[in-house]
N, C-alpha and C positions, 0 to 999 in steps of 0.2 A: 305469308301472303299479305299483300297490302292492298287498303281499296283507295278509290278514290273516290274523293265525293262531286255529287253533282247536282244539277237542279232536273225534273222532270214538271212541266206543266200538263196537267189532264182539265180540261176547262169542263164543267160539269153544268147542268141545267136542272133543278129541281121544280118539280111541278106535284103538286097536291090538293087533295080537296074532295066532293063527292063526284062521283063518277069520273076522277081523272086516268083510271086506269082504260078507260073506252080511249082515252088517245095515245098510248103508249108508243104503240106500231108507228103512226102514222109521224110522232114527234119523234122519233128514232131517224123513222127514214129522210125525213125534213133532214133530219141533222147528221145526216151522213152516217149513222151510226147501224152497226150488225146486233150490238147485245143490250139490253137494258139491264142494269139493275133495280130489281123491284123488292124493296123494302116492308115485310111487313108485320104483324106481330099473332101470338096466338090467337086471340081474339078474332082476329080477322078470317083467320086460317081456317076455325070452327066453324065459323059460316057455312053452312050448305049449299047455298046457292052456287056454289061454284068461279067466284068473279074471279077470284086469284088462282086456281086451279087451272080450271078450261074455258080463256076468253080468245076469243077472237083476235084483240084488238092486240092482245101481246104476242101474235104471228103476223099482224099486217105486213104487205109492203113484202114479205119473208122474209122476217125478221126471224132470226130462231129465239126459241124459249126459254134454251136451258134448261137447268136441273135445280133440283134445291140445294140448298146447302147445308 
């Protein structure tokens, strides 16, 4: 079997900082986009409060949520 090689461009927008997760949805849907990748680490995860779990702002616009990984 033989592949061939190619180039694939995914042009990407990073945004971070405190409370960047409230524009998720809304910079998604700006940008033509269905899924976000939302990056984040245990620490965060622990949090109770729930930001990265059950927000709002990462369904705006119906955007889906996804799963974790």
């Amino acid at each position: 079997m033989s592949y061939r090689m190619f180039d694939y461009l995914v042009p990407n927008v990073n945004f971070f900082g405190p409370n960047a997760i409230s524009v998720v949805g809304e910079r998604c849907q700006l940008l033509g986009g269905k899924k976000a990748l939302l990056v984040t680490d245990k620490g965060l995860r622990a949090i109770k409060d729930g930001a990265v779990d059950k927000n709002p702002a990462l369904s705006a616009g119906g955007r889906d949520r996804g799963g974790d990984l």
